[in-house]
N, CA, C and O atoms as a GROMACS GRO file, in nm:
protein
  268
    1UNK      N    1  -1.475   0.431   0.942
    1UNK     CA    2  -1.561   0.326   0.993
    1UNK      C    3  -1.699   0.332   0.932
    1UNK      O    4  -1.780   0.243   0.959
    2UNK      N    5  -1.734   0.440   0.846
    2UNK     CA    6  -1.891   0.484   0.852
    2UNK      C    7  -1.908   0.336   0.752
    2UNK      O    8  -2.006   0.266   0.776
    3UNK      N    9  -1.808   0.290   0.638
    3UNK     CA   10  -1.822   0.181   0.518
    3UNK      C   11  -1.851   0.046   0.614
    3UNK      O   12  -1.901  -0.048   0.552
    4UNK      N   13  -1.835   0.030   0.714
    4UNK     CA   14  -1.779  -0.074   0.768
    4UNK      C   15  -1.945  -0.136   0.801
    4UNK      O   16  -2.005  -0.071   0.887
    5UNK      N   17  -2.012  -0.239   0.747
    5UNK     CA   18  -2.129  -0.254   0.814
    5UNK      C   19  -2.148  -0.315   0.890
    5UNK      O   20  -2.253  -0.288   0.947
    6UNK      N   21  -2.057  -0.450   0.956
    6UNK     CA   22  -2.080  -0.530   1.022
    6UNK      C   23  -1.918  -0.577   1.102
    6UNK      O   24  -1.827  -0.650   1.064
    7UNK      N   25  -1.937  -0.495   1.226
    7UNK     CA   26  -1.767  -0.440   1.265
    7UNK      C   27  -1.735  -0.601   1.345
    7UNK      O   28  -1.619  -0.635   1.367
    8UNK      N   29  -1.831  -0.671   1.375
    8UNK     CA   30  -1.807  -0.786   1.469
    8UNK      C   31  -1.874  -0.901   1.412
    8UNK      O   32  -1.992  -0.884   1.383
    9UNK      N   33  -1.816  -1.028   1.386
    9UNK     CA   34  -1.834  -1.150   1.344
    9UNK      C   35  -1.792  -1.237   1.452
    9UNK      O   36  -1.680  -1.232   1.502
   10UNK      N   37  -1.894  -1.328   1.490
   10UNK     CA   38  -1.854  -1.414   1.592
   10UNK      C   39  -1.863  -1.557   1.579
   10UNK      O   40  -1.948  -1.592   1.498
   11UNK      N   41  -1.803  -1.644   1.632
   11UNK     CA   42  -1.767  -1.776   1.585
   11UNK      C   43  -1.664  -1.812   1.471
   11UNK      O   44  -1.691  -1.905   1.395
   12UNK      N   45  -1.558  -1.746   1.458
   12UNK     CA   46  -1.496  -1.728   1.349
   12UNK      C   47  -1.359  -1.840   1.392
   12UNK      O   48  -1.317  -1.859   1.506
   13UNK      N   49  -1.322  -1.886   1.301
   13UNK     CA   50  -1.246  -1.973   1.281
   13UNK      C   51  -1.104  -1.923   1.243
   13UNK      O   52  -1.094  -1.913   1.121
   14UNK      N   53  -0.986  -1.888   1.313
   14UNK     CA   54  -0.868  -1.899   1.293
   14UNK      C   55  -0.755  -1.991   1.287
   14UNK      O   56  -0.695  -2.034   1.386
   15UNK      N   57  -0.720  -2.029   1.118
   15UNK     CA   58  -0.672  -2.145   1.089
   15UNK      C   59  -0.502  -2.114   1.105
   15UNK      O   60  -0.456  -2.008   1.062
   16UNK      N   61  -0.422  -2.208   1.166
   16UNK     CA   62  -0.323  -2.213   1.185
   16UNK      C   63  -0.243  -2.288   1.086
   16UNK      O   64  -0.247  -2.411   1.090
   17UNK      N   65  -0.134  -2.195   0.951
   17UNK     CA   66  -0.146  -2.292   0.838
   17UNK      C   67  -0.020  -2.390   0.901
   17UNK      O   68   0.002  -2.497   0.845
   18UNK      N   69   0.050  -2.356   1.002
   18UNK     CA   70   0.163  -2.457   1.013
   18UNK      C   71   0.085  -2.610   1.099
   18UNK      O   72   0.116  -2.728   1.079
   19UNK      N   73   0.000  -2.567   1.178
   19UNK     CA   74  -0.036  -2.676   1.266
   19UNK      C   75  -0.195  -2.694   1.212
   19UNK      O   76  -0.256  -2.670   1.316
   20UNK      N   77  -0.273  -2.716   1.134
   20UNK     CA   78  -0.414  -2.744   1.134
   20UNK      C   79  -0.475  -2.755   1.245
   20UNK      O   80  -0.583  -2.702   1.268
   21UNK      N   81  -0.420  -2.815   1.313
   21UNK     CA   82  -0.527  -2.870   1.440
   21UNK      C   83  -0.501  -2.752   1.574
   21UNK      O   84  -0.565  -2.777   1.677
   22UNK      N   85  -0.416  -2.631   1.577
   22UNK     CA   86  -0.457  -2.573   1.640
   22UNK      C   87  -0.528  -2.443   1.638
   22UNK      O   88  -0.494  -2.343   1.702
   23UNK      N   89  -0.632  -2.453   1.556
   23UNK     CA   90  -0.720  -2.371   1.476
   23UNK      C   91  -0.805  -2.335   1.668
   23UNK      O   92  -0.811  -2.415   1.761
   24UNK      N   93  -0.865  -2.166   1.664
   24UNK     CA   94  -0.921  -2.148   1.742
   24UNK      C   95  -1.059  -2.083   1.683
   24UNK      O   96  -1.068  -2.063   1.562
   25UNK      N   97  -1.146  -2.057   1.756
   25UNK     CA   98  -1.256  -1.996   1.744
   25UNK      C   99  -1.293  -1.874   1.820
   25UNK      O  100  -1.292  -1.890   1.942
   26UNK      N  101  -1.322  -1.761   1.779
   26UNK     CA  102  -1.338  -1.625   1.818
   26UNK      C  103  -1.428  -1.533   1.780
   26UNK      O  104  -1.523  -1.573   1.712
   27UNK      N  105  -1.421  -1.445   1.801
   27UNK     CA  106  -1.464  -1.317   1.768
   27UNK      C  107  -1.383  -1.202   1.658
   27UNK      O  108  -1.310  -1.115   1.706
   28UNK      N  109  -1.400  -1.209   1.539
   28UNK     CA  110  -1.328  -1.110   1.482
   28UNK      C  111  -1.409  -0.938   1.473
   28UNK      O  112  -1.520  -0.901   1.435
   29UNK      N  113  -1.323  -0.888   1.514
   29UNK     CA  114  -1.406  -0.710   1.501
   29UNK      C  115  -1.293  -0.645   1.403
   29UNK      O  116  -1.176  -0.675   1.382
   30UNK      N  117  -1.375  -0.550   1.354
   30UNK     CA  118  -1.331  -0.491   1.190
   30UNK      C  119  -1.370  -0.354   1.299
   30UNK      O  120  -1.468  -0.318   1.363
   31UNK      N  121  -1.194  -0.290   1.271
   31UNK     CA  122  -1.206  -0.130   1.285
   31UNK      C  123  -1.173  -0.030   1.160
   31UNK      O  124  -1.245  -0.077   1.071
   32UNK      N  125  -1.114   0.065   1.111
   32UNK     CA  126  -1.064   0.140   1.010
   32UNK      C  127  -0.946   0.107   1.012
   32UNK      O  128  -0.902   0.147   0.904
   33UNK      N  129  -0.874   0.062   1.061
   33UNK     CA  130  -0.737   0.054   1.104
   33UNK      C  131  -0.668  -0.110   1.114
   33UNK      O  132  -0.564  -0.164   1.074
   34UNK      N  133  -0.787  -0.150   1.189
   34UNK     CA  134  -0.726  -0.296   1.240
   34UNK      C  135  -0.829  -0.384   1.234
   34UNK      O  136  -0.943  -0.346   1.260
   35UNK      N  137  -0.793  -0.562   1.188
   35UNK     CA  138  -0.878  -0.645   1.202
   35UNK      C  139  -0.799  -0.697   1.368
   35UNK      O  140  -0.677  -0.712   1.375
   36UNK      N  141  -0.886  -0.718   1.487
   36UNK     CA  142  -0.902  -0.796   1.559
   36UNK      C  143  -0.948  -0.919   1.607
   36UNK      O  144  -1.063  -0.953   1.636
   37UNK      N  145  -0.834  -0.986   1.611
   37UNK     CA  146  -0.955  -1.143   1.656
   37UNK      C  147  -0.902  -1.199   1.824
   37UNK      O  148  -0.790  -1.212   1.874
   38UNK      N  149  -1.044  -1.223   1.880
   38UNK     CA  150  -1.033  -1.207   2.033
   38UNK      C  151  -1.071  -1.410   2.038
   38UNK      O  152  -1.142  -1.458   1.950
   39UNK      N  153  -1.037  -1.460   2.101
   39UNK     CA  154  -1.026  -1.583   2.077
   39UNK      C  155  -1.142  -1.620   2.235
   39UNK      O  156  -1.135  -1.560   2.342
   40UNK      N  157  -1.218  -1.710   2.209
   40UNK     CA  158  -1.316  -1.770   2.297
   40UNK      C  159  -1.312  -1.858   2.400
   40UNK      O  160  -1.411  -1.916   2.444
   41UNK      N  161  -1.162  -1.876   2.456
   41UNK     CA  162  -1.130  -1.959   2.548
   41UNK      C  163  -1.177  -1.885   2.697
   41UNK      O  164  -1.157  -1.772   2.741
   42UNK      N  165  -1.241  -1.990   2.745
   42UNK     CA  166  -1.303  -1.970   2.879
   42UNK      C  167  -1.197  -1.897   3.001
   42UNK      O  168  -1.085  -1.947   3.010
   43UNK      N  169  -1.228  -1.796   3.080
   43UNK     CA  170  -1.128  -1.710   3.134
   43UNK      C  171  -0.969  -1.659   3.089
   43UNK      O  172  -0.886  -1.646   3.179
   44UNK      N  173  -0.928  -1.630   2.942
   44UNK     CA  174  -0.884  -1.618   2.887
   44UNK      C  175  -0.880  -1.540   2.745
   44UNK      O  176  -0.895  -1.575   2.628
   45UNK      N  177  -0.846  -1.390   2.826
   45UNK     CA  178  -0.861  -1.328   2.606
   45UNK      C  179  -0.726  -1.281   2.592
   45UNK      O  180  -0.653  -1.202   2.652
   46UNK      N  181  -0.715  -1.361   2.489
   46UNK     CA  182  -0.635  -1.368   2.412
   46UNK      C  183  -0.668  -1.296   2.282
   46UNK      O  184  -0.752  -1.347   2.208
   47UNK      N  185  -0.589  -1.142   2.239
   47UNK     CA  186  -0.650  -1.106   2.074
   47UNK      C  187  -0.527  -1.106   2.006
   47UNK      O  188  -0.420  -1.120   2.065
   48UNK      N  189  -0.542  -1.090   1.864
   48UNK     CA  190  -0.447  -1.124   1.733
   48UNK      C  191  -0.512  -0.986   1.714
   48UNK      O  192  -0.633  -0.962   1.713
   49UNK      N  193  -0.384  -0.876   1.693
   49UNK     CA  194  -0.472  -0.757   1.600
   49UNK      C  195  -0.359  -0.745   1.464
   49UNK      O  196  -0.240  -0.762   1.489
   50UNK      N  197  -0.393  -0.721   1.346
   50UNK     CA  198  -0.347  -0.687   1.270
   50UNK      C  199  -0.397  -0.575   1.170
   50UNK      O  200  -0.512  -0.560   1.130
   51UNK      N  201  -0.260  -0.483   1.132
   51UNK     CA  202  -0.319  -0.399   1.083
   51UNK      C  203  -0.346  -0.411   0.909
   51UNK      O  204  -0.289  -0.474   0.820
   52UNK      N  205  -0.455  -0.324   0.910
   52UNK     CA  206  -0.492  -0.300   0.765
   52UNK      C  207  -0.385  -0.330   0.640
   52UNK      O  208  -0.384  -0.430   0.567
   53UNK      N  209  -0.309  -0.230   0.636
   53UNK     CA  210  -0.193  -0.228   0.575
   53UNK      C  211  -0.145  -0.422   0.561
   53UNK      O  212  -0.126  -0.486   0.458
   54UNK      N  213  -0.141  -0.453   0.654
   54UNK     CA  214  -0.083  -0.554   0.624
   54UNK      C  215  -0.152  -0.687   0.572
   54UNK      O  216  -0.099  -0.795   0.542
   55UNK      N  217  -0.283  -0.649   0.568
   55UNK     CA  218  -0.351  -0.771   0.500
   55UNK      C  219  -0.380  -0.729   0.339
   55UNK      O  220  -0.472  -0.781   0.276
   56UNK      N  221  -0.315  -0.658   0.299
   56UNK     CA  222  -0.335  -0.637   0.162
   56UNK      C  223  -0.234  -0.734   0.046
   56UNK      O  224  -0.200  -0.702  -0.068
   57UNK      N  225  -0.206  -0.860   0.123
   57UNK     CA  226  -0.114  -0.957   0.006
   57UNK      C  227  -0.196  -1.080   0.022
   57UNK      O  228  -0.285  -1.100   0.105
   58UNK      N  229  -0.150  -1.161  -0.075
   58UNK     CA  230  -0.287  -1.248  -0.100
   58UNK      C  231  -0.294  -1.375  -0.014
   58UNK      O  232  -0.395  -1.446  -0.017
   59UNK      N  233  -0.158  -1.410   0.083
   59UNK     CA  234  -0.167  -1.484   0.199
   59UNK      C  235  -0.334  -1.458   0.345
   59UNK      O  236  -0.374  -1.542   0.425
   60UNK      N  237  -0.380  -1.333   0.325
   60UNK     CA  238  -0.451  -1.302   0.416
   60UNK      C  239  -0.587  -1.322   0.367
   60UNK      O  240  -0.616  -1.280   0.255
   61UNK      N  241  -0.680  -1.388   0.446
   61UNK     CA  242  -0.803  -1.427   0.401
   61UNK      C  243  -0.891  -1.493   0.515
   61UNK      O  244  -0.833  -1.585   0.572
   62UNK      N  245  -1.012  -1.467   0.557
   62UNK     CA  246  -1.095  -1.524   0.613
   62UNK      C  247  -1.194  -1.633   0.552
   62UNK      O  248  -1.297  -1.620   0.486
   63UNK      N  249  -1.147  -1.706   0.582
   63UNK     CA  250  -1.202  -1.862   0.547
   63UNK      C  251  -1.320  -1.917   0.604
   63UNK      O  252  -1.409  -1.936   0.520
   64UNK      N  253  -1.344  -1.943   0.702
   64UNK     CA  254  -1.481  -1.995   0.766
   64UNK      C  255  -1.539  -1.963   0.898
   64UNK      O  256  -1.466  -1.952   0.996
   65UNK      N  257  -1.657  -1.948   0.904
   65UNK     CA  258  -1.714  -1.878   0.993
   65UNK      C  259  -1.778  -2.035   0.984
   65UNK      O  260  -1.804  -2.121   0.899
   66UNK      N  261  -1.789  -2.009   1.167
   66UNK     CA  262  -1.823  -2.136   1.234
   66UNK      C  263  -1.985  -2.166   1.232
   66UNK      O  264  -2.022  -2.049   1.225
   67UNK      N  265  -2.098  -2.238   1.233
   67UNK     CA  266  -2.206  -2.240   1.228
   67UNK      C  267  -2.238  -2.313   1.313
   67UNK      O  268  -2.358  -2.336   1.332
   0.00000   0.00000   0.00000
């Protein structure tokens, strides 16, 4: 974790490639191990964790951070 400088990004945009339109907005946190994304729906967390290992093919990519 010590590489890691910025473990939490918020407002982040998770694009859904089968459905476009049910794209959510969250919180992604960066551990050594795992990207987490905790999704921003009001009384409701919902997280996506995936591990390291598995985002190393070129399908995986963070695209837009919400402004």
């Amino acid at each position: 974790m010590e590489h890691i400088r910025l473990p939490k990004v918020e407002n982040v945009r998770l694009l859904d490639r089968v459905s476009p339109r049910r794209s959510r907005v969250g919180t992604l946190y960066l551990t050594a191990t795992h990207t987490i994304f905790v999704e921003n729906e009001a009384g409701v967390r919902n997280e996506t964790w995936v591990s390291i290992s598995e985002t190393t093919g070129p399908d995986i990519r963070v695209e837009d951070v919400v402004r």
